[in-house]
Each structure stands twice: as C-alpha cells, then as structure tokens.
OpenMM code with the backbone's topology and positions (N, CA, C; nanometers):
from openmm import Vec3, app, unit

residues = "UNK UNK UNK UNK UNK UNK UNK UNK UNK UNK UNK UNK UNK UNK UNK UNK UNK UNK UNK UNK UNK UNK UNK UNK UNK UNK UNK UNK UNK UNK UNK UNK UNK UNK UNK UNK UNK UNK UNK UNK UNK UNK UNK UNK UNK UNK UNK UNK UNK UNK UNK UNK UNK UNK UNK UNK UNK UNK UNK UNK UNK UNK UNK UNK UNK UNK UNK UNK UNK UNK UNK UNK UNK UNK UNK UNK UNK UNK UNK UNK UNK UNK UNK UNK UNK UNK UNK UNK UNK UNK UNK UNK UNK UNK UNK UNK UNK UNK UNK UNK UNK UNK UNK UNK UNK UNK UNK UNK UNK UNK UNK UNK UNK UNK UNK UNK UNK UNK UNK UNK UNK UNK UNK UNK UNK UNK UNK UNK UNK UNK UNK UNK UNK UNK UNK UNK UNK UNK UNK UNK UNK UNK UNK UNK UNK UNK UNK UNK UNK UNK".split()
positions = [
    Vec3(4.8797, 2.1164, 5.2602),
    Vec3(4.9038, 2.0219, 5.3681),
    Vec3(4.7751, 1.9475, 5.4040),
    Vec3(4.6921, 2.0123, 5.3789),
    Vec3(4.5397, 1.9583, 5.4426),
    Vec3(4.4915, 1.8651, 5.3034),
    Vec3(4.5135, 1.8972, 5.1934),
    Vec3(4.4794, 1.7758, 5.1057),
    Vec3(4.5470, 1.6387, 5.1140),
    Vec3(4.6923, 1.6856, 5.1606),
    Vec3(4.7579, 1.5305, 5.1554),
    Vec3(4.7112, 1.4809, 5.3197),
    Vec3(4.6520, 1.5270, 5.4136),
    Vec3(4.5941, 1.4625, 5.5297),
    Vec3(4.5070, 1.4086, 5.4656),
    Vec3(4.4305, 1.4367, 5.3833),
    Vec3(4.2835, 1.3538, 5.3571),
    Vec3(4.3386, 1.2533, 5.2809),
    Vec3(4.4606, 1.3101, 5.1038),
    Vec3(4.4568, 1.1317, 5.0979),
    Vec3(4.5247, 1.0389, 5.1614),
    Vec3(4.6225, 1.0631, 5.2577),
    Vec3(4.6513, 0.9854, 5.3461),
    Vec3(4.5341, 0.9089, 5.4227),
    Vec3(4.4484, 0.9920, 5.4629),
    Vec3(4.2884, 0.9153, 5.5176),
    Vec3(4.2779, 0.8120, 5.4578),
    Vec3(4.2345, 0.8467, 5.3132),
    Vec3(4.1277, 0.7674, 5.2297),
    Vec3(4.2318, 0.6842, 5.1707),
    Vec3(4.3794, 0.6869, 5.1504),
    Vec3(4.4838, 0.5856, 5.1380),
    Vec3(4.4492, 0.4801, 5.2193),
    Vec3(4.4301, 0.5110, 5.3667),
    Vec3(4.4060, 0.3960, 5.4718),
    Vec3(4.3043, 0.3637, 5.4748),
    Vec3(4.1952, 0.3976, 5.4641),
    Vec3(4.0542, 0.3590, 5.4366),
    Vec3(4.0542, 0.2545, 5.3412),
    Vec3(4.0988, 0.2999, 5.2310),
    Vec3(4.1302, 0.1842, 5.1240),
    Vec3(4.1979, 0.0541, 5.1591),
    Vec3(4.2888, 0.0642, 5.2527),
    Vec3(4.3940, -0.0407, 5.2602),
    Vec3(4.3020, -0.1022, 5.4028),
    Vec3(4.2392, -0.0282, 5.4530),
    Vec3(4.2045, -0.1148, 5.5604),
    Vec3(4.0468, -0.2207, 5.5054),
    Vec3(3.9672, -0.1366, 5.4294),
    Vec3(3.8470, -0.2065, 5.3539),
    Vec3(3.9231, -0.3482, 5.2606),
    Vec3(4.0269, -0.3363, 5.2244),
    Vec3(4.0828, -0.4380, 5.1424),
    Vec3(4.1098, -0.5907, 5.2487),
    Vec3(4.2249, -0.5237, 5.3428),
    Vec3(4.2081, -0.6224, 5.4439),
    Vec3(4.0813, -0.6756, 5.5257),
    Vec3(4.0447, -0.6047, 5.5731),
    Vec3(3.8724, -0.6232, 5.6023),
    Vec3(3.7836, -0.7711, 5.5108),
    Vec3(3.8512, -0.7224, 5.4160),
    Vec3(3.7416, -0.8250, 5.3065),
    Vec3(3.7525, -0.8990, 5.2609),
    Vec3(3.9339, -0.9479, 5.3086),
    Vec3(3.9960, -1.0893, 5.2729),
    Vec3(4.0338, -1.0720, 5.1033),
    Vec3(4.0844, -0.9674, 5.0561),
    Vec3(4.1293, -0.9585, 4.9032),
    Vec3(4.2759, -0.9477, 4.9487),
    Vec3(4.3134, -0.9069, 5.0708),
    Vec3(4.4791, -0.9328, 5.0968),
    Vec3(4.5220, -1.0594, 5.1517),
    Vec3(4.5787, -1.1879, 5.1061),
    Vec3(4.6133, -1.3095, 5.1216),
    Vec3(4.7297, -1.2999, 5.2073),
    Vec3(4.6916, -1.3541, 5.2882),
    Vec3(4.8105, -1.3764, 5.4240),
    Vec3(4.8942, -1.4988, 5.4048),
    Vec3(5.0469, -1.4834, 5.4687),
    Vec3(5.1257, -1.6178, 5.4607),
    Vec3(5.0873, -1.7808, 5.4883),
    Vec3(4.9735, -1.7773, 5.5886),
    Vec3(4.9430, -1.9064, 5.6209),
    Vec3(4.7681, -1.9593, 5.5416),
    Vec3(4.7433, -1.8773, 5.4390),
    Vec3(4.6653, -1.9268, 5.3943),
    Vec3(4.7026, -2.0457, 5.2477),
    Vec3(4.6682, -2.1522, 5.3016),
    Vec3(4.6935, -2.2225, 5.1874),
    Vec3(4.6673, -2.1814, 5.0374),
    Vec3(4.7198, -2.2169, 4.9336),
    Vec3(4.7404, -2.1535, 4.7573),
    Vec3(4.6324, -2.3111, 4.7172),
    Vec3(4.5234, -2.2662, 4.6945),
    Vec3(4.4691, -2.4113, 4.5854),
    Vec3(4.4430, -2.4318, 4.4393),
    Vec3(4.4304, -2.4520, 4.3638),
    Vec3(4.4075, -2.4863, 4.2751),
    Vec3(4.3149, -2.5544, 4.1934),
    Vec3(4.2187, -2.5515, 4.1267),
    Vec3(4.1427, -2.6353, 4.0702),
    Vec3(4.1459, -2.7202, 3.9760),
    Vec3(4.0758, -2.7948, 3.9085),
    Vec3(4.1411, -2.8964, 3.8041),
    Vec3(4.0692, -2.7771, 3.6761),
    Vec3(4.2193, -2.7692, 3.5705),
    Vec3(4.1982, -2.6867, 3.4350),
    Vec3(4.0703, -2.7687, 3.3299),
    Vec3(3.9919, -2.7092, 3.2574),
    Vec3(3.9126, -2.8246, 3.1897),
    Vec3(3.9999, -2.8078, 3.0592),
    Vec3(4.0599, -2.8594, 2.9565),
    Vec3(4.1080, -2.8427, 2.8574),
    Vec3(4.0199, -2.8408, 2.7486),
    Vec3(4.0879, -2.7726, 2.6565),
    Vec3(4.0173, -2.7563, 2.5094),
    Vec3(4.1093, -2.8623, 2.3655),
    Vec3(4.0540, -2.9094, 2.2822),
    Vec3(4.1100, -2.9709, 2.1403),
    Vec3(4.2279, -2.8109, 2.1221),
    Vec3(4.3461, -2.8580, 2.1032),
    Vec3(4.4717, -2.7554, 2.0886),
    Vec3(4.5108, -2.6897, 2.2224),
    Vec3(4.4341, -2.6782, 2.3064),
    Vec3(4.5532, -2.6455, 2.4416),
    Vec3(4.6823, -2.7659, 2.4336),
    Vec3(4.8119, -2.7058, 2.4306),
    Vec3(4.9372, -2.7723, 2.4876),
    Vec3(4.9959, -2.6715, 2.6652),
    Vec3(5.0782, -2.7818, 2.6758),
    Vec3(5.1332, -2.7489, 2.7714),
    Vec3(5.3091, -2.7781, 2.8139),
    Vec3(5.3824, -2.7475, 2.8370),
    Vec3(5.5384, -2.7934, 2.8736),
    Vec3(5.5133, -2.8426, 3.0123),
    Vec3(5.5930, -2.9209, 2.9952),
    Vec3(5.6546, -3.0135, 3.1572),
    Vec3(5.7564, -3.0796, 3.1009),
    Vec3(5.8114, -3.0782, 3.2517),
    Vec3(5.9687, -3.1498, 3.3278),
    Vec3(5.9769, -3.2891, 3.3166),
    Vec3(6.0209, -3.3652, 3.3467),
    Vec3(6.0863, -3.4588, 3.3929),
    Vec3(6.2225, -3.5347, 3.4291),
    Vec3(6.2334, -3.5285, 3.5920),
    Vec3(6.3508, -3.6394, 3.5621),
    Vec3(6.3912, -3.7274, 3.6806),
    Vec3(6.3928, -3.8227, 3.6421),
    Vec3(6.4098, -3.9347, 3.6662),
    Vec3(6.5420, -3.9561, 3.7516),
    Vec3(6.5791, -4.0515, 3.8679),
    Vec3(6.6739, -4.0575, 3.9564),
    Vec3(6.8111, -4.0847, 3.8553),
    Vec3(6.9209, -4.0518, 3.8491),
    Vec3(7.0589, -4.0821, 3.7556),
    Vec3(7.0236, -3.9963, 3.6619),
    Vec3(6.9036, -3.9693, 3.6258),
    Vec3(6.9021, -3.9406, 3.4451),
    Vec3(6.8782, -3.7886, 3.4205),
    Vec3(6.9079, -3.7017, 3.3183),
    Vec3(6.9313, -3.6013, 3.2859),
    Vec3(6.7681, -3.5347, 3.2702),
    Vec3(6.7478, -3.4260, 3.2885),
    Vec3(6.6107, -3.4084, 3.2762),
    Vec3(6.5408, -3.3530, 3.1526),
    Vec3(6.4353, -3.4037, 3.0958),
    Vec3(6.3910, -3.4178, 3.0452),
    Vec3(6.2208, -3.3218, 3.0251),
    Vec3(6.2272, -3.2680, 2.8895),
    Vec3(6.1034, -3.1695, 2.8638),
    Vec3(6.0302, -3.2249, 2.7745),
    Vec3(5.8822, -3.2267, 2.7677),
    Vec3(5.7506, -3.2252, 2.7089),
    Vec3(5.7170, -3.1340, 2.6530),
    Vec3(5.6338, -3.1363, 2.5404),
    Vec3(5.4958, -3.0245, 2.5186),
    Vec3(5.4055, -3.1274, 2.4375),
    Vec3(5.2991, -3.1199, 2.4883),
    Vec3(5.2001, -3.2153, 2.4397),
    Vec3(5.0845, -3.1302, 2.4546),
    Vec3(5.0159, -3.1915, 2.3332),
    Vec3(4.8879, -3.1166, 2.2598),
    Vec3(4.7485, -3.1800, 2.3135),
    Vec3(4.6861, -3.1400, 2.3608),
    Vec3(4.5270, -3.2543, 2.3506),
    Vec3(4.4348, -3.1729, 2.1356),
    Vec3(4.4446, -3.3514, 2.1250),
    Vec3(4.3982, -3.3374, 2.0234),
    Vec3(4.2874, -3.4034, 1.9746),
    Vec3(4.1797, -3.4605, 2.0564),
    Vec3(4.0440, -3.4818, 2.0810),
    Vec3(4.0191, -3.4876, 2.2085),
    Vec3(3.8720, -3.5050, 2.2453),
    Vec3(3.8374, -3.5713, 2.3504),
    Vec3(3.7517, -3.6944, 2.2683),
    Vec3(3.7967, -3.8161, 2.3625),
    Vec3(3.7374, -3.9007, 2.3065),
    Vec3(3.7253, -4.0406, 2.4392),
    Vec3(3.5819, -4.1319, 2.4079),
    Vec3(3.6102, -4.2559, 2.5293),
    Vec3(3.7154, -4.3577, 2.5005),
    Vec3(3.8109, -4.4037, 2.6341),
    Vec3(3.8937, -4.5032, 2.6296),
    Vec3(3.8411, -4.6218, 2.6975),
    Vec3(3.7806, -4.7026, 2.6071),
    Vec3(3.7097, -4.7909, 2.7044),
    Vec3(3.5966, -4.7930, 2.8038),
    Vec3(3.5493, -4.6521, 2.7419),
    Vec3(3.4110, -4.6393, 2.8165),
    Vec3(3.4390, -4.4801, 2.9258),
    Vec3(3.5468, -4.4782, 2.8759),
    Vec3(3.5768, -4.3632, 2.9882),
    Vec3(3.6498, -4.2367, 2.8986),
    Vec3(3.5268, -4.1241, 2.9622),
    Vec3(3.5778, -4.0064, 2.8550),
    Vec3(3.7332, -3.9236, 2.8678),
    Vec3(3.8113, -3.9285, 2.7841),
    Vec3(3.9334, -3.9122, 2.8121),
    Vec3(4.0145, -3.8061, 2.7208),
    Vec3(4.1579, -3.6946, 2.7524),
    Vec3(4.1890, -3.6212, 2.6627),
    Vec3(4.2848, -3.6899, 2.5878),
    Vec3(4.2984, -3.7266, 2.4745),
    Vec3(4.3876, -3.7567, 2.3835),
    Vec3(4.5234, -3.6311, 2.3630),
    Vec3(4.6028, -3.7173, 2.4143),
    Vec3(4.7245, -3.5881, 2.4164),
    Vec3(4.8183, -3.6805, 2.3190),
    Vec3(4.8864, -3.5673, 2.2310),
    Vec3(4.9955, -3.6458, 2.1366),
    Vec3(5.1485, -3.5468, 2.2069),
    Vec3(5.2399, -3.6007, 2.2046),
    Vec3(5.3940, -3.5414, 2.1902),
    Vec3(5.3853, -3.4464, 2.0974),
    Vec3(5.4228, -3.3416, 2.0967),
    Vec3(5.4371, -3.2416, 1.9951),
    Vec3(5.6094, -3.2415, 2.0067),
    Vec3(5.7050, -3.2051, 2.0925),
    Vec3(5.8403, -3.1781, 2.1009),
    Vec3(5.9124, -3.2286, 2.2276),
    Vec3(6.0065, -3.2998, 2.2426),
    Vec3(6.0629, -3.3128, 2.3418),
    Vec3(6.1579, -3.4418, 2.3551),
    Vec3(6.2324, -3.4032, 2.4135),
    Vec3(6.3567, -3.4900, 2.4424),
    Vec3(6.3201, -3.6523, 2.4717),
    Vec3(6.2742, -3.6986, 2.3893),
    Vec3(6.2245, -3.8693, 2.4348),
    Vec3(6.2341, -3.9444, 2.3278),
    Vec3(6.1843, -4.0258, 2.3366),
    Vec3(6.2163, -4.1406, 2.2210),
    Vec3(6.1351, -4.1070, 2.1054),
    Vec3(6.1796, -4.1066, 1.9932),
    Vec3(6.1332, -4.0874, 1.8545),
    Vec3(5.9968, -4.1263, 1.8095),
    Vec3(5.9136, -4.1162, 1.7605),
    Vec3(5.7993, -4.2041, 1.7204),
    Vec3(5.6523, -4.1584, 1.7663),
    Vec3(5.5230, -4.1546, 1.7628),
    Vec3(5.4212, -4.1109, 1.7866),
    Vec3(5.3989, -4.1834, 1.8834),
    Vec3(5.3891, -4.1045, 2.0036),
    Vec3(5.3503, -4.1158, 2.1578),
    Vec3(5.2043, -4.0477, 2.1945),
    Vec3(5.1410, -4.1392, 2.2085),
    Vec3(5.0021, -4.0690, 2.2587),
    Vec3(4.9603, -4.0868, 2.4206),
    Vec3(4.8388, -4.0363, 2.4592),
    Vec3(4.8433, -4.0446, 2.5844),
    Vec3(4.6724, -4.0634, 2.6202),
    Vec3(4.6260, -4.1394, 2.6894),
    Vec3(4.4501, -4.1384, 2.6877),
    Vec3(4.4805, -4.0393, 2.8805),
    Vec3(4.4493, -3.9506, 2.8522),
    Vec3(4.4003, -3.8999, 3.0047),
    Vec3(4.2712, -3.8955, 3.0684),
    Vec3(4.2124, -3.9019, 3.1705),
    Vec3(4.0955, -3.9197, 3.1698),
    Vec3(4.0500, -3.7287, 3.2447),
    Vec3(3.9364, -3.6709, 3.2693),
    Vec3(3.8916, -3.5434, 3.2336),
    Vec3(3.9629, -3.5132, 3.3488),
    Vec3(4.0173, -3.5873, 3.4555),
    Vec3(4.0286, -3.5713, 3.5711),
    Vec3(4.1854, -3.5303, 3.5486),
    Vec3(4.2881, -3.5335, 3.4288),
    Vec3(4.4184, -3.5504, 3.4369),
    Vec3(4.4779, -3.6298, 3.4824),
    Vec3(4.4535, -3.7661, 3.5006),
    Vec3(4.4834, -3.8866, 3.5085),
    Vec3(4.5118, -3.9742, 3.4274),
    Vec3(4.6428, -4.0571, 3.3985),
    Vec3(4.5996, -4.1310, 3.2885),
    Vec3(4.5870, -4.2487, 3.2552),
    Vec3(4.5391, -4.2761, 3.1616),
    Vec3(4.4291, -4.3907, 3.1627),
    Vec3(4.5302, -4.5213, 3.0722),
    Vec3(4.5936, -4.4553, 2.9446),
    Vec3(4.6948, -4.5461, 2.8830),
    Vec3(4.7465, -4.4740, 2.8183),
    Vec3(4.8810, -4.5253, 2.7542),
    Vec3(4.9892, -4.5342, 2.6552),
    Vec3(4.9765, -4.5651, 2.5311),
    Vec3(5.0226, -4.4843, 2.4496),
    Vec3(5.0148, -4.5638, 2.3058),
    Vec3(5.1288, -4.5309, 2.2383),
    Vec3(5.2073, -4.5941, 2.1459),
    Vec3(5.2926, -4.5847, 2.0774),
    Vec3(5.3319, -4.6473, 2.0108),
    Vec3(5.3411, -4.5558, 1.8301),
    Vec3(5.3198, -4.6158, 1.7126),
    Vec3(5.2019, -4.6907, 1.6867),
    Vec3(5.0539, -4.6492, 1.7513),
    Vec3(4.9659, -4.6989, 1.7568),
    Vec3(4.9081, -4.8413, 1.8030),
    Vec3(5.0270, -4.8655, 1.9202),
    Vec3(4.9632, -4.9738, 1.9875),
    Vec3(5.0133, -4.9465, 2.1301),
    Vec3(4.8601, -4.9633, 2.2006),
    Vec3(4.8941, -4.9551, 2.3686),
    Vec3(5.0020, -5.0125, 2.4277),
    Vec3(5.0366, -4.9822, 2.4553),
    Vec3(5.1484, -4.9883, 2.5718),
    Vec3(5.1712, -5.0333, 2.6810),
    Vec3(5.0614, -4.8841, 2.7266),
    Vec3(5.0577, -4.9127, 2.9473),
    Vec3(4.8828, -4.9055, 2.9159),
    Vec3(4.8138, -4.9922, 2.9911),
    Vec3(4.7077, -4.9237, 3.0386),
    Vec3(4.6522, -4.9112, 3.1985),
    Vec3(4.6156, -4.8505, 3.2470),
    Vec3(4.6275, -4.8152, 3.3919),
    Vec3(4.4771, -4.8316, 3.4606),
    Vec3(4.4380, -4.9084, 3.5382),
    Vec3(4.3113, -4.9395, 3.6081),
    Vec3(4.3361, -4.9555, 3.7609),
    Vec3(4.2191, -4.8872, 3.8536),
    Vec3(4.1874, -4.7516, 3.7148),
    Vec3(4.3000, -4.6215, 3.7104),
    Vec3(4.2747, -4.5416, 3.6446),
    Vec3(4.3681, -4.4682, 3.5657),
    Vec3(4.4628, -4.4162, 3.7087),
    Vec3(4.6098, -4.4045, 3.6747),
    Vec3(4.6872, -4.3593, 3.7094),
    Vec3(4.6592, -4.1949, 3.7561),
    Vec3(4.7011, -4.1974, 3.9145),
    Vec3(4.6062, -4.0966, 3.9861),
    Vec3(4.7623, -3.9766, 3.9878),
    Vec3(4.7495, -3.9160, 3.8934),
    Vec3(4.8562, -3.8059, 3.9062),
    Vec3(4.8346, -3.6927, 3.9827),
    Vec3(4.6826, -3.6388, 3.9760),
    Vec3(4.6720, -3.5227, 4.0745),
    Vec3(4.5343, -3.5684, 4.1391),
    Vec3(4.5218, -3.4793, 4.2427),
    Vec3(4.3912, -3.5026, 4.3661),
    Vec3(4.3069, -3.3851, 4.3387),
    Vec3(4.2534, -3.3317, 4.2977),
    Vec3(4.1958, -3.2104, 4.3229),
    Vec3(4.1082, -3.1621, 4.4023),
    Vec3(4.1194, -3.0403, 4.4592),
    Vec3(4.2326, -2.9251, 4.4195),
    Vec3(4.3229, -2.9390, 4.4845),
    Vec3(4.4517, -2.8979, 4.4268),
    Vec3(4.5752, -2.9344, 4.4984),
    Vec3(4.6010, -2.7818, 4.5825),
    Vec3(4.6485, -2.8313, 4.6722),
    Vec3(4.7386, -2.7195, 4.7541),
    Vec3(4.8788, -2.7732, 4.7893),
    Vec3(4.9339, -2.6402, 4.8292),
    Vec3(5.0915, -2.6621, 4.8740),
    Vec3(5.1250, -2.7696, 4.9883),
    Vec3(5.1990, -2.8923, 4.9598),
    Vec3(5.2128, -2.9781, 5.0592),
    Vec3(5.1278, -3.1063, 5.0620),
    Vec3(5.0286, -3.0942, 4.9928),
    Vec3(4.9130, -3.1984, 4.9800),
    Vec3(4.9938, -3.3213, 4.9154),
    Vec3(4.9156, -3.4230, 4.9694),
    Vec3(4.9735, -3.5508, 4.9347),
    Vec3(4.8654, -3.6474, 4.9532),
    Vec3(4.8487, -3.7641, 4.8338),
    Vec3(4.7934, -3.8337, 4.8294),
    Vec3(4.8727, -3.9697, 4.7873),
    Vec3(4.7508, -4.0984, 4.7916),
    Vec3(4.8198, -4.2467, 4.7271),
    Vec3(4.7272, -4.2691, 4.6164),
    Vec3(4.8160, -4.3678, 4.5469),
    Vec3(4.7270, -4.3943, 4.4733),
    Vec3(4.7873, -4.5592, 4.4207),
    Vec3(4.6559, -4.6519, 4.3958),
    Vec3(4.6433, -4.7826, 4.3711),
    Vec3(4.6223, -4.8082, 4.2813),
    Vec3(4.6731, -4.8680, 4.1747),
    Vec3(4.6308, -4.9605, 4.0331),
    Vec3(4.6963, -4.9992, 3.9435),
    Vec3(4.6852, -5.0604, 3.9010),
    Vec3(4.7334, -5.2323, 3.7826),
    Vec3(4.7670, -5.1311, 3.6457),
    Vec3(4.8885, -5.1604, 3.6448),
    Vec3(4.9613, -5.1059, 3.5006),
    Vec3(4.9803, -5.2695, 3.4240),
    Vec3(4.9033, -5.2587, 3.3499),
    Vec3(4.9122, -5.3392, 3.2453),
    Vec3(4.9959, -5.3290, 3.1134),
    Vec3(5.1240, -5.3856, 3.1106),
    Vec3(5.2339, -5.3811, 2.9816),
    Vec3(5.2027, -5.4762, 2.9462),
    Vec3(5.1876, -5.4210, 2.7816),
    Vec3(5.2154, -5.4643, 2.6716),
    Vec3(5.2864, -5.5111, 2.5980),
    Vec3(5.3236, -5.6526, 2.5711),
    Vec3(5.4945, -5.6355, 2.4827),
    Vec3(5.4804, -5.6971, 2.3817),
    Vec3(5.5995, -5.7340, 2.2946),
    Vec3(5.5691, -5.8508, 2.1974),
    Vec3(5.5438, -6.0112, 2.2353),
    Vec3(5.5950, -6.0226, 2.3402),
    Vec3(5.5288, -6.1575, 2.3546),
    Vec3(5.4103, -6.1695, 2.4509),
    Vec3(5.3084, -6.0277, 2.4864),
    Vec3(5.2064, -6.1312, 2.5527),
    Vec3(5.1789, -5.9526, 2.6340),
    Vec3(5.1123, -6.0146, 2.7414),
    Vec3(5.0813, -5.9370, 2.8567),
    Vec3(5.1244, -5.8994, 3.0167),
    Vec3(5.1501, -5.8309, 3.0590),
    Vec3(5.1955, -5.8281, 3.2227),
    Vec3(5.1316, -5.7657, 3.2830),
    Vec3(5.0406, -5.7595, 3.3709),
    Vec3(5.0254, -5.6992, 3.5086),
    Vec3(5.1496, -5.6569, 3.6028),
    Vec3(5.0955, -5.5635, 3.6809),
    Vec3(5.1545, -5.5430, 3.7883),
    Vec3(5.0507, -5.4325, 3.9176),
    Vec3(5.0373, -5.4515, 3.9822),
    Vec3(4.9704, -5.3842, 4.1090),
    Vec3(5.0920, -5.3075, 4.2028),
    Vec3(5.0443, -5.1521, 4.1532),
    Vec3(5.1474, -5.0541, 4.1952),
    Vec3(5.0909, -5.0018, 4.3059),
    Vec3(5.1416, -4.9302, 4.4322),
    Vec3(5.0452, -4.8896, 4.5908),
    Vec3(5.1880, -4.7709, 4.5593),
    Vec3(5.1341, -4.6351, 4.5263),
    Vec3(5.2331, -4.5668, 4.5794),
    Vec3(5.1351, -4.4693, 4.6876),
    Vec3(5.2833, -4.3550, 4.7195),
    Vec3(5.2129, -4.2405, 4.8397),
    Vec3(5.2961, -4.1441, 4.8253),
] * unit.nanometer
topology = app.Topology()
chain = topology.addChain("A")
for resn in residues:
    res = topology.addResidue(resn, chain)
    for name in ("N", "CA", "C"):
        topology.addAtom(name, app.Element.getBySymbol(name[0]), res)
C-alpha cells in the first residue's frame, strides 16, 4: 500500500512539472505553423474544389529550385491528378507563393507579385489579402487583370 502512495506522489509530481512548464497545450492556445522549406523530390497531395464543380486532387513534385525572373522559386510539376491532360508546371516562389503557370511549356498565368497563398506562420482562423496582376496568356496576345482579394 505504501509503494503505490509514493507512485501516486511522483505520478503527480510528474504531471504537475509538465504543466508547470507549458509542454501541456491548453484549448485556447493558438496551433501555428511555420513555412516547410522543400527539397528537389518532396511531393505533396491537395484538394480542390471549386463552387458547382466536383472536387478535385493533386500531387505535385518540386523538381528544381530555380530563378523565375529574378526570383528564386520551386519548380513543381503535376505528377497525378484529376485535371487537364498535358505537362503543368508551377514557378512557386520559397515563400509558397506562386509566381506562374506553365503549360506544355508556355506560361500561362504569371502573377506580380506572386500570388499570396499563405502568410506565415499560419494559425487557426488567420486571414489575410492579397493584391496582384495575373497576367494571361493566350493565343492572340496578352491580358492583365488586377485581382484585391481577402
């Protein structure tokens, strides 16, 4: 009887040094996140879907790092996923932002400056805007457009 009094003690001793020291995470502490640095062959899966439309999966590879215009960026290709046929590339910039489009080896979208997908570090609820000129590409020519979302 007298041994299980003590580890009952040193049970609570333990549990109280833990709380004490902030290694037990409470409900109202915000969850953050940092920005991942990627490596040449990290992939990843993601979602998408779009308002009416059925949803839609990714896995895309970074398969250099390389500059887009002066700006150092991860080269991500489509590896699998429910989208349109054909070699889809992606210029991201280190930040996970992206910078342009390519497909079948000619740009597409390019985004100035780059299309602000995450803020870092993100936490639960966080919200940001973000401002800049998607430039399409087509066969006959060029388009701007100046996007303000939030």
């Amino acid at each position: 009887m007298k041994e299980k009094g003590i580890f009952l003690a040193l049970l609570l001793m333990v549990l109280a040094s833990l709380v004490a020291s902030g290694c037990v995470k409470t409900e109202d502490e915000p969850v953050e996140t940092t920005r991942p640095e990627w490596k040449v062959g990290d992939q990843w899966k993601s979602t998408v879907r779009a308002p009416g439309e059925e949803e839609s999966f990714l896995l895309r590879r970074v398969t250099k790092i390389e500059d887009f215009e002066g700006v150092p960026c991860y080269l991500q290709e489509l590896v699998q996923g429910n989208m349109p046929d054909g070699e889809r590339k992606n210029y991201c910039t280190l930040d996970l932002n992206e910078k342009a489009f390519v497909y079948h080896g000619t740009i597409k979208h390019k985004y100035d400056p780059a299309l602000r997908w995450f803020d870092w570090p993100l936490t639960v609820g966080k919200k940001w805007e973000a401002n800049y000129t998607d430039i399409h590409y087509t066969p006959m020519g060029r388009a701007e457009e100046t996007v303000v979302e939030s």
